[in-house]
C-alpha positions in Angstrom: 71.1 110.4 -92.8 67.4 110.3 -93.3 67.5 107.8 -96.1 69.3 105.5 -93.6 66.3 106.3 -91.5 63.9 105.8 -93.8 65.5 102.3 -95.4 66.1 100.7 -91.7 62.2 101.3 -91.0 60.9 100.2 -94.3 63.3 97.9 -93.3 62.2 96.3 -90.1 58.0 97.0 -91.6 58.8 94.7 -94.3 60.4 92.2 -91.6 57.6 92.5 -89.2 54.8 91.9 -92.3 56.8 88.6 -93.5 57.2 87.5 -89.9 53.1 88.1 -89.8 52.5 85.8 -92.6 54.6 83.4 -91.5 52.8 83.3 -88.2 49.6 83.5 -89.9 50.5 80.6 -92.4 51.6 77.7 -89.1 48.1 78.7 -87.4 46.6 77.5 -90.5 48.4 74.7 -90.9 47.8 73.8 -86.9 43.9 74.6 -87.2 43.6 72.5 -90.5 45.5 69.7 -88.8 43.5 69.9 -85.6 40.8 69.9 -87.1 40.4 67.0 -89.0 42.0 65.0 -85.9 42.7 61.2 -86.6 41.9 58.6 -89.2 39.4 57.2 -87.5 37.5 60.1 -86.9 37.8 61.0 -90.5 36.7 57.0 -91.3 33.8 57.6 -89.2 32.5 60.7 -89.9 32.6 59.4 -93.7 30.4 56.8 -93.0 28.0 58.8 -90.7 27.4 60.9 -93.8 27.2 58.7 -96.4 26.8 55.0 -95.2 29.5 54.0 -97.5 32.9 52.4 -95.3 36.0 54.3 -96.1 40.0 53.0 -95.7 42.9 54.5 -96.8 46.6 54.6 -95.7 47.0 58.6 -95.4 45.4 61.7 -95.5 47.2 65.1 -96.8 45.5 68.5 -95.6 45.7 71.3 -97.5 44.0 74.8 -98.1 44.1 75.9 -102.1 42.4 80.0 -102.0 39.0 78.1 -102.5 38.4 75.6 -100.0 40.8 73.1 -98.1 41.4 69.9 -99.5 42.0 66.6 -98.4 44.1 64.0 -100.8 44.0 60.2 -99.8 46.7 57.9 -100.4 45.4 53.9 -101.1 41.3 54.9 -101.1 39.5 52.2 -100.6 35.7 52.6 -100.7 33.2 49.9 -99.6 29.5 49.7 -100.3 27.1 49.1 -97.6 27.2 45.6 -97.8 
């Protein structure tokens, strides 16, 4: 009877931590998506910072335990002239 107890609450406490993570895992992907906004915002705060035009066809966010990461698909970088 108490074991029943004690395995239903371990139980719903290993539920309720997943169900946490899961939560905590689509507000990162939200916030990382948010915040690098749209291509062109991305194009142009690339230039502002370097000078250098940027063009590519996509961009993939991602967050490694580091730092997050963006990869490019089709980069093409152009010089300032």
């Amino acid at each position: 009877m108490i074991i029943r107890k004690i395995s239903k609450v371990l139980g719903f406490c290993v539920a309720g931590w997943w169900f946490c993570c899961l939560l905590l895992m689509l507000a990162l992907k939200l916030a990382l998506d948010r915040g690098l906004g749209t291509k062109q915002r991305s194009r142009n705060g690339f230039h502002a910072q370097t000078g250098y035009h940027i063009g590519f066809a996509r961009v993939h966010r991602a967050f490694s335990l580091v730092r997050p990461e963006l990869y490019f698909d089709r980069l093409e970088l152009r010089s300032k002239e």
